[in-house]
C-alpha positions as CSV (number, residue, x, y, z in Angstrom):
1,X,0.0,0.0,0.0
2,X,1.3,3.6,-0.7
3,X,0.1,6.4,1.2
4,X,-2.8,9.0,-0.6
5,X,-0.2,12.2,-1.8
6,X,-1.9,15.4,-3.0
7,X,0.2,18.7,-4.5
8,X,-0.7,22.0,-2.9
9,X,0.6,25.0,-4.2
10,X,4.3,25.4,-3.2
11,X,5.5,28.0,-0.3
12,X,8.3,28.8,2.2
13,X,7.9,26.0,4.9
14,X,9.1,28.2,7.6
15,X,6.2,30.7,6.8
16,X,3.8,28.3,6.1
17,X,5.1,26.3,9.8
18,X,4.6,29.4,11.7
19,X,1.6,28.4,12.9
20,X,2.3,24.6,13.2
21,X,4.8,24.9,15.2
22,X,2.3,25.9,18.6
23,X,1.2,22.3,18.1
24,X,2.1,19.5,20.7
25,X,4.6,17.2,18.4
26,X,4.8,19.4,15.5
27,X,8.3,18.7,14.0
28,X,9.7,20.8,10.8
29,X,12.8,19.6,9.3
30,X,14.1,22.4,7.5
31,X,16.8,22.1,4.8
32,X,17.7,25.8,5.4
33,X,20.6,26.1,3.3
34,X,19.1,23.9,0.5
35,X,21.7,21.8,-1.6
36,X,22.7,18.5,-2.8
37,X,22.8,17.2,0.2
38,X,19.5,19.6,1.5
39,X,16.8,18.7,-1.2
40,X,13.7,18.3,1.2
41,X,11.9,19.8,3.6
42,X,9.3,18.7,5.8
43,X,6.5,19.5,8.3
44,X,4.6,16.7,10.0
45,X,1.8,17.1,12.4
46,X,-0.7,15.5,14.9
47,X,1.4,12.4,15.8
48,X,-1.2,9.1,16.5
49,X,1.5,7.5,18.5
50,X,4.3,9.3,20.7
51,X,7.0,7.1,22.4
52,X,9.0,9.1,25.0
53,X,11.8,7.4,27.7
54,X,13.7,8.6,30.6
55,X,15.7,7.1,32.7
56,X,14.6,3.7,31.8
57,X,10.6,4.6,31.9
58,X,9.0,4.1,28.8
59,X,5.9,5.3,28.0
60,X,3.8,5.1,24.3
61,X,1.1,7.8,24.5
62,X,1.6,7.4,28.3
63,X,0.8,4.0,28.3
64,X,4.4,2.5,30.3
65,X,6.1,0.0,28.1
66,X,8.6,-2.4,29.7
67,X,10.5,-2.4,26.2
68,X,13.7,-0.9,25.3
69,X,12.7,2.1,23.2
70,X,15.1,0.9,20.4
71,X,13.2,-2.3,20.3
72,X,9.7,-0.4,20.4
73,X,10.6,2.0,17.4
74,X,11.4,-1.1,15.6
75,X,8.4,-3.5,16.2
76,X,6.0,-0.1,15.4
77,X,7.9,0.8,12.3
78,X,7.5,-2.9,11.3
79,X,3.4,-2.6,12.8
80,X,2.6,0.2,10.3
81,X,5.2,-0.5,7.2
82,X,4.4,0.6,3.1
83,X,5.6,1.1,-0.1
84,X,6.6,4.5,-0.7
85,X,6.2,6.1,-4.2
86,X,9.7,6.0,-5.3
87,X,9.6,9.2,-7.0
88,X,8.3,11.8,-4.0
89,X,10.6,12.9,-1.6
90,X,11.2,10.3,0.7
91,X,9.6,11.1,3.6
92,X,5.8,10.2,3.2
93,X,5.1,9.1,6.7
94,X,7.1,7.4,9.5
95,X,8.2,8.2,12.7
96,X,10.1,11.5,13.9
97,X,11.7,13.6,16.8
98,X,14.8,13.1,18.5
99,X,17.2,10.7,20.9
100,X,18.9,12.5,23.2
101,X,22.4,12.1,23.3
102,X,21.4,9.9,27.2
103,X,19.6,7.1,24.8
104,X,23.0,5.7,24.5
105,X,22.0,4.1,27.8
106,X,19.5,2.2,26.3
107,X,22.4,0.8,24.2
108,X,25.3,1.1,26.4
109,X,25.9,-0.1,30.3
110,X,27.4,3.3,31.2
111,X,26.6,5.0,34.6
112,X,24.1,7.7,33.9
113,X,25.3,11.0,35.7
114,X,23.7,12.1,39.2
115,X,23.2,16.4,38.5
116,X,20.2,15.3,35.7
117,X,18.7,19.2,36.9
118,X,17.0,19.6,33.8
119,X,15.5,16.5,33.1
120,X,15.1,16.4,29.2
121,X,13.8,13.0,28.0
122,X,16.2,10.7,26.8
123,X,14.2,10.0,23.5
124,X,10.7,11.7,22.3
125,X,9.5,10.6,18.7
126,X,5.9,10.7,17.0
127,X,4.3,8.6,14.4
128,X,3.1,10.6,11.7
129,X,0.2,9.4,9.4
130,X,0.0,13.3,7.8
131,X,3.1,14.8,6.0
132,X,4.0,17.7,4.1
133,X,6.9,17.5,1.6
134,X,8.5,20.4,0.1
135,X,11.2,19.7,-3.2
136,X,13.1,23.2,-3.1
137,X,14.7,21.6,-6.7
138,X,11.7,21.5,-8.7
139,X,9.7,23.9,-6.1
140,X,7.1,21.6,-5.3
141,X,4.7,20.6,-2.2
142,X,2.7,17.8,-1.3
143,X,0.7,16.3,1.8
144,X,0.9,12.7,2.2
145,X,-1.3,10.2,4.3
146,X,-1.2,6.8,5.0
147,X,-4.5,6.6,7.2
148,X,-2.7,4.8,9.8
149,X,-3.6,3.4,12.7
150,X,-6.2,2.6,11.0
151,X,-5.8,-1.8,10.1
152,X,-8.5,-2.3,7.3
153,X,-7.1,-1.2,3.8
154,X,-10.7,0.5,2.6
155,X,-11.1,2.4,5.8
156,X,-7.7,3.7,6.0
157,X,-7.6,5.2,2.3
158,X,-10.8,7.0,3.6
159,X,-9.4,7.9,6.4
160,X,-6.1,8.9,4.8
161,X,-8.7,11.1,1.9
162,X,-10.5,13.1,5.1
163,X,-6.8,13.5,6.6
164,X,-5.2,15.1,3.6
165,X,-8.5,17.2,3.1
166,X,-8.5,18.6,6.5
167,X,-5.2,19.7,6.9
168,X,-5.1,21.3,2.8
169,X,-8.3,23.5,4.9
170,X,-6.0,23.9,8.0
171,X,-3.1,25.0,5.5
172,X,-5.2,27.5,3.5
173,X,-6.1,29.2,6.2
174,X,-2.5,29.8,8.2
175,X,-1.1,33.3,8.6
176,X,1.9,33.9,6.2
177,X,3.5,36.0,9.5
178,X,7.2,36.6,9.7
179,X,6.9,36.5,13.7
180,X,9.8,38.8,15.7
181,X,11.3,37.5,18.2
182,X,10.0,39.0,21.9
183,X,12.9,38.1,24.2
184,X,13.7,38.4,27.7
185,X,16.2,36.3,29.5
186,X,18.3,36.3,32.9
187,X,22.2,36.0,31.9
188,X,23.8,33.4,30.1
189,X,25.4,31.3,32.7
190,X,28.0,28.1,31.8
191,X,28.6,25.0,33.3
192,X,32.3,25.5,32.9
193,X,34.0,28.5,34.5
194,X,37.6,29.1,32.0
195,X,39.8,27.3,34.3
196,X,37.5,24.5,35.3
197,X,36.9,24.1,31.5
198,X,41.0,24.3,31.0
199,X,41.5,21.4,34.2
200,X,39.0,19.4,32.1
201,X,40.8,19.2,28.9
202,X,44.1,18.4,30.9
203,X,42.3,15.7,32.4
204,X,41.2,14.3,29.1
205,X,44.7,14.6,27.5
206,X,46.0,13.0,31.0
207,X,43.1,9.6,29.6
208,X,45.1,10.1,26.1
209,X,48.5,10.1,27.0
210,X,47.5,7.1,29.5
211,X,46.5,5.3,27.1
212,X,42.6,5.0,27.5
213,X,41.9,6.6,24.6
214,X,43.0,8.7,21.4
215,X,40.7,11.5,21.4
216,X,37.2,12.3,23.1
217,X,34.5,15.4,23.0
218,X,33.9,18.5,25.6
219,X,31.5,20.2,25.6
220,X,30.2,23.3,27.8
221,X,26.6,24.3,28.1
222,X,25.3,27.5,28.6
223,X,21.8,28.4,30.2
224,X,19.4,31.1,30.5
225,X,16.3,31.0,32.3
226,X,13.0,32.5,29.9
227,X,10.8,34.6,30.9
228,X,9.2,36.2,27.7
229,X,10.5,34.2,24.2
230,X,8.5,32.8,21.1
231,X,10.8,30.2,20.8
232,X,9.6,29.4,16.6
233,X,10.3,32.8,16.0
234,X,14.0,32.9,17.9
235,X,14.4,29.6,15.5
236,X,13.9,31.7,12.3
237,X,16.5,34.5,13.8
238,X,19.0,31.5,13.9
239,X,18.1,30.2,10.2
240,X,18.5,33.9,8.6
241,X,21.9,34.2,11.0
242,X,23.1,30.3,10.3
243,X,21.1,28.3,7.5
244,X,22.1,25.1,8.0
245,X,21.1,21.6,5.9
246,X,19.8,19.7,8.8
247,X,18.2,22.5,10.5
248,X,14.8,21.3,12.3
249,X,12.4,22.7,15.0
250,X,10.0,20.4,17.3
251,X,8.1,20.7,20.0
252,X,7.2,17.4,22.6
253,X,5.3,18.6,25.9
254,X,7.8,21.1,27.6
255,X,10.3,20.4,25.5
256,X,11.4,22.2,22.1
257,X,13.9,21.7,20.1
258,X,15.2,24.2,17.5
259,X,18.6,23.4,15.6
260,X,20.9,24.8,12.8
261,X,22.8,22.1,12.4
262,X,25.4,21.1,9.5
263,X,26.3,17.6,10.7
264,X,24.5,14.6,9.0
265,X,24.6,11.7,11.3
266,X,22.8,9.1,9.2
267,X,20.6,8.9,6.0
268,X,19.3,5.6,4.8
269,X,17.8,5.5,1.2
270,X,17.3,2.1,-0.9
271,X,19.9,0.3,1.2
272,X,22.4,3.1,0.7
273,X,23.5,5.0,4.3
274,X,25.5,7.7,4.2
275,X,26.9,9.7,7.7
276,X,28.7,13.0,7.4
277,X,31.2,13.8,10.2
278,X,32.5,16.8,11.1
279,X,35.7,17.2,13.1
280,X,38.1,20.4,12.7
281,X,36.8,23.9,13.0
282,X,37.7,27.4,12.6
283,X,36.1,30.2,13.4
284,X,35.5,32.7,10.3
285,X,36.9,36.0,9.4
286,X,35.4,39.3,8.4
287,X,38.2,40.2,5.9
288,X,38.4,38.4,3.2
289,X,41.8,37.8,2.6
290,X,42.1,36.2,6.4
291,X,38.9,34.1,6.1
292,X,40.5,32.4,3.3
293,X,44.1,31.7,4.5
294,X,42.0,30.5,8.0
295,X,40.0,27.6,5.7
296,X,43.2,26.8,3.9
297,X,45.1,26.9,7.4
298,X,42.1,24.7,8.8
299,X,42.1,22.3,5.6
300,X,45.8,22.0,6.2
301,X,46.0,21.2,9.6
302,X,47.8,17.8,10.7
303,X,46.0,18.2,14.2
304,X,42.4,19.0,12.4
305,X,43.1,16.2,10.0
306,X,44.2,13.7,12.7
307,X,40.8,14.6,14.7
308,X,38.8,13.8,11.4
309,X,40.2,10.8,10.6
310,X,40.1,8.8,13.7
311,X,36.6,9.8,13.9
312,X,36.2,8.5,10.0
313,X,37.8,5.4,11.5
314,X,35.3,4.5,14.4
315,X,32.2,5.1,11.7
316,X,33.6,2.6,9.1
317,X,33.8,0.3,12.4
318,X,30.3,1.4,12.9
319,X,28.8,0.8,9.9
320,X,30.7,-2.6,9.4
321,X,28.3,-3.7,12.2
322,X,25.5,-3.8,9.9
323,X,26.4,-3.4,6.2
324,X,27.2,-5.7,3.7
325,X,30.6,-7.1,3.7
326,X,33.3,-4.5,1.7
327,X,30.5,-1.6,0.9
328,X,31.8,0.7,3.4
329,X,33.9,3.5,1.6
330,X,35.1,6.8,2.5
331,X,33.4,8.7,-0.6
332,X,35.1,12.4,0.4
333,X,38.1,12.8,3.3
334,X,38.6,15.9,5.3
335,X,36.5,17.9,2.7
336,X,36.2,22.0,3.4
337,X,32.5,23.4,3.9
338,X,31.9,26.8,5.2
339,X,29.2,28.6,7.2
340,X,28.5,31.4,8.2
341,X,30.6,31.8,11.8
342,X,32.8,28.7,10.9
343,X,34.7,26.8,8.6
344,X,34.4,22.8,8.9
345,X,36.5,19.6,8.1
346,X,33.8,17.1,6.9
347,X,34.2,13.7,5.6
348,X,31.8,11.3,3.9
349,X,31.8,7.6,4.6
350,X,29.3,5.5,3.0
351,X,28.0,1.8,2.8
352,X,25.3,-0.4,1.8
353,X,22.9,-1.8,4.6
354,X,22.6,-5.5,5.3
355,X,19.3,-6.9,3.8
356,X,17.9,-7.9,7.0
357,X,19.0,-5.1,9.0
358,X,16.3,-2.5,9.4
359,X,17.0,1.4,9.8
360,X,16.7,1.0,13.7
361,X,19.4,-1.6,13.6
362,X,21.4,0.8,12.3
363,X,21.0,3.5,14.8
364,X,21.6,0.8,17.6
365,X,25.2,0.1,15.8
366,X,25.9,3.9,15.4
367,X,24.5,6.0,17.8
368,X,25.7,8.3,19.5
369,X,27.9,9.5,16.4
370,X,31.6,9.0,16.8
371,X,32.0,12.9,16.0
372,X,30.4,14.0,19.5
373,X,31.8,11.3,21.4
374,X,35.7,10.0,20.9
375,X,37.6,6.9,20.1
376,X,37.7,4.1,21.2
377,X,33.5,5.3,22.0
378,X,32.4,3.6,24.5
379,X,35.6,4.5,26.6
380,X,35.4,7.7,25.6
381,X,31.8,8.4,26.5
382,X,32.5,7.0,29.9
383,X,35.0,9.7,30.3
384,X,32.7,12.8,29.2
385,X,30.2,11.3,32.3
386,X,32.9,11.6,34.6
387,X,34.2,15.6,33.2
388,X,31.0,17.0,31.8
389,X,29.1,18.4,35.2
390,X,25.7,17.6,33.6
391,X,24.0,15.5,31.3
392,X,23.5,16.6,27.3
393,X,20.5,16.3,27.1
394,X,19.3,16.6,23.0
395,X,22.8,17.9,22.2
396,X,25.1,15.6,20.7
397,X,21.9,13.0,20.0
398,X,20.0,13.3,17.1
399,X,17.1,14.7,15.6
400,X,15.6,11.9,12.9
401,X,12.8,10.4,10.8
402,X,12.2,7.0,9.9
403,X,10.2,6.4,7.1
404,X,7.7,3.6,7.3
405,X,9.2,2.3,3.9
406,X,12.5,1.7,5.5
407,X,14.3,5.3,4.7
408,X,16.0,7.2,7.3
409,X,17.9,11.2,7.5
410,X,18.6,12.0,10.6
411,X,21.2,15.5,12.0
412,X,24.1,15.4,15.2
413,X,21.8,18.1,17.3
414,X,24.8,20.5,17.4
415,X,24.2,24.7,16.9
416,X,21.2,24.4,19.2
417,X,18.9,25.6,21.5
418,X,17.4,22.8,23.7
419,X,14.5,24.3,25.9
420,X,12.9,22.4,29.0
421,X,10.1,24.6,30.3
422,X,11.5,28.0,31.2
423,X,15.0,27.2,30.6
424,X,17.1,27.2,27.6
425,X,20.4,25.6,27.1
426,X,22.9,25.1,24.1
427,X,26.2,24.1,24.4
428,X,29.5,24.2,22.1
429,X,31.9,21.7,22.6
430,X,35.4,20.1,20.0
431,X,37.4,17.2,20.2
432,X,40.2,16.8,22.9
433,X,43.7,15.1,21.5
434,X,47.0,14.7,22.8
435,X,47.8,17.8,20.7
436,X,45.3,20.0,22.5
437,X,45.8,23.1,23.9
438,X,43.1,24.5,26.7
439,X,43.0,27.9,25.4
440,X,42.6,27.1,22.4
441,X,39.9,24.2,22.8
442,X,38.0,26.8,25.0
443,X,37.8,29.5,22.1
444,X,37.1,26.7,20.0
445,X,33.7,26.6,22.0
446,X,33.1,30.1,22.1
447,X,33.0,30.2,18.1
448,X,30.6,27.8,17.8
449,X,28.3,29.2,20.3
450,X,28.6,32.6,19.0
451,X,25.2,33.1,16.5
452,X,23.5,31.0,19.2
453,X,24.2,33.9,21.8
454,X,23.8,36.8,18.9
455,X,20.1,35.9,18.4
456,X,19.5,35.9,21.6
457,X,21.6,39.2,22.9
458,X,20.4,41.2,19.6
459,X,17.1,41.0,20.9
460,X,18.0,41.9,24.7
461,X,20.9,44.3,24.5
462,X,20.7,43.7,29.1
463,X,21.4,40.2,28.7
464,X,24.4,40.1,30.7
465,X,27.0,37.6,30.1
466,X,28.2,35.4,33.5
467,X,31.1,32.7,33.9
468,X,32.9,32.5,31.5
469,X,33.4,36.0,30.5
């Protein structure tokens, strides 16, 4: 069975989301700097089903589930499978929302860390029946519907027919509002002061040299408390200031999500994955002439190289796990792409899925990505528990769909503002080797934070800056 598609007429996504985005498990993923490797965008609404976890609770639409939530997202993307029409964009119904970087405890036996003051779930994903797919290529739109949950093959076309009808009504009557932000926020505070972030990186080149490990991730988070914010709006600030490929916004209970990120973790199309990793960075110049010798500085490296090819490493390892034997290639190595406040070192490893494996099995072999976590990984992430004073939370995890067909495209939830309640967090964070110096890893941080503190400063010339300074 293929899901009911209808064409609407085709419009900004972020304009036409606006609205949407108010709605409990209304995710937008939002290929904001539209490319290649950006096609697609797309909004999906009114989840049926809604699997969130913490801490080892597990509840599907708050019915507890004794599961792990890897093995639930599996059985119900096998429960409400199709045949996609092969032409469309990909994503014509499926599952989506985001692990947080903590679901590697559902995979890993790791200690989970004690200061958990925020609380963000571990994973929180919805399964869509209603999807609206926008080709920025050949500038068209299109809602799809597959009429799940419904079983019976008659009642769920009609049910997908008065889906697709009501929400082309919904869509036609949406304000076309670019909203401005209304901020107000206490200071940005870190987790890190400068020297506790500098005894941290010491610490992790003390594991290198020991032996533990070759190179790991630290990060720093930084937190404001809300007290006036239209957080959709604040999300287009950051896609006019940063357009990103994998930029997505989504909103689960208290918990939103709104991310410019450039990092592919994993697609999965036709058997074919592809994962994207980005290690090296260097923060961009105004003048010209310096911006350039920086990327060619950056793309020549040994220490920048040496980060991104370990990392390339441990995801061919990865993807070994579950492709077929001798697919796994590194298409592009250390390749230069540049955005707005940073140039990147990005690499692209590719392989072709076993044909029993399914796209979950894949995100159980892979996840967290190697690029916000170290090598060896599971060593490595032990050592982030023991440095980093708090938990991620959604940074460093993923935001993803899963197609009930099979497909997969899924970002590393890095540039991004991660809001529980009243409070808002993002962090910025680079890889520690036995090269590392503090200072520099600290400004390293600092550059990659810097448009997520502009939007919100620009709008609240007070907002005072704490530790660090």
């Amino acid at each position: 069975m293929k899901p009911v598609v209808k064409s609407i007429p085709y419009t900004k996504p972020e304009m036409l989301f606006s609205e949407l985005s108010k709605d409990n498990g209304a995710v937008f993923f939002d290929s904001a700097k539209p490319g290649e490797i950006a096609r697609y965008s797309y909004i999906a609404v009114d989840p049926f089903l809604t699997l969130v976890c913490k801490n080892g609770e597990n509840f599907l639409n708050e019915q507890a589930l004794r599961a792990n939530p890897f093995d639930a997202l599996d059985e119900l993307m096998l429960r409400f499978s199709f045949e996609a029409h092969p032409e469309l964009p990909p994503f014509q119904g499926g599952a989506a929302g985001f692990l947080g970087y903590e679901a590697l405890h559902n995979l890993e036996e790791i200690p989970r860390q004690v200061n958990d003051d925020l609380e963000f779930p571990d994973v929180a994903i919805g399964f869509y029946d209603i999807v609206i797919a926008f080709d920025h290529e050949l500038e068209q739109a299109m809602i799809f519907s597959t009429g799940f949950p419904v079983k019976d093959y008659d009642k769920r076309m009609e049910r997908a027919d008065a889906r697709i009808a009501l929400f082309e009504e919904r869509l036609q009557s949406l304000p076309r509002l670019q909203l401005m932000p209304d901020v107000t926020v206490e200071s940005i505070v870190s987790n890190f002061t400068q020297d506790d972030y500098f005894a941290a990186t010491t610490k992790f080149i003390g594991y290198i040299v020991a032996g533990d490990i070759f190179e790991a991730n630290l990060s720093q988070r930084f937190q404001a408390t809300l007290h006036s914010i239209n957080l959709y709006a604040l999300y287009l600030m950051l896609r006019v200031k940063n357009p990103a490929p994998f930029a997505c916004f989504m909103r689960f209970g208290e918990t939103v999500i709104a991310s410019a990120s450039p990092e592919r973790f994993l697609s999965l199309h036709n058997g074919r994955i592809e994962t994207r990793p980005i290690k090296g960075t260097a923060a961009r110049s105004n003048d010209e002439a310096k911006d350039e010798a920086v990327a060619l500085a950056l793309s020549q490296s040994e220490k920048d190289r040496a980060e991104n090819i370990m990392i390339v490493d441990l995801m061919r390892n990865d993807l070994s796990r579950v492709c077929k034997k001798h697919s796994v290639v590194v298409e592009k190595l250390c390749g230069l792409e540049s955005y707005e406040t940073v140039h990147h070192l990005v690499s692209v490893v590719s392989g072709q899925l076993e044909d029993e494996a399914t796209a979950v099995d894949l995100l159980k072999a892979t996840f967290p990505g190697g690029s916000i976590t170290g090598a060896p990984k599971i060593r490595a992430m032990e050592i982030i528990n023991e440095c980093e004073p708090h938990p991620r939370g959604p940074y460093c995890g993923s935001a993803v769909y899963l197609g009930f067909d099979g497909c997969m495209d899924s970002s590393i939830l890095i540039r991004t503002y991660a809001v529980q309640g009243d409070e808002l967090t993002f962090h910025g964070g680079g890889a520690i080797t036995s090269d590392s110096i503090p200072q520099s890893e600290y400004e390293e941080t600092l550059a990659k934070v810097r448009v997520l503190r502009a939007c919100l400063s620009e709008q609240e010339a007070s907002c005072a800056t704490a530790q660090p300074a």
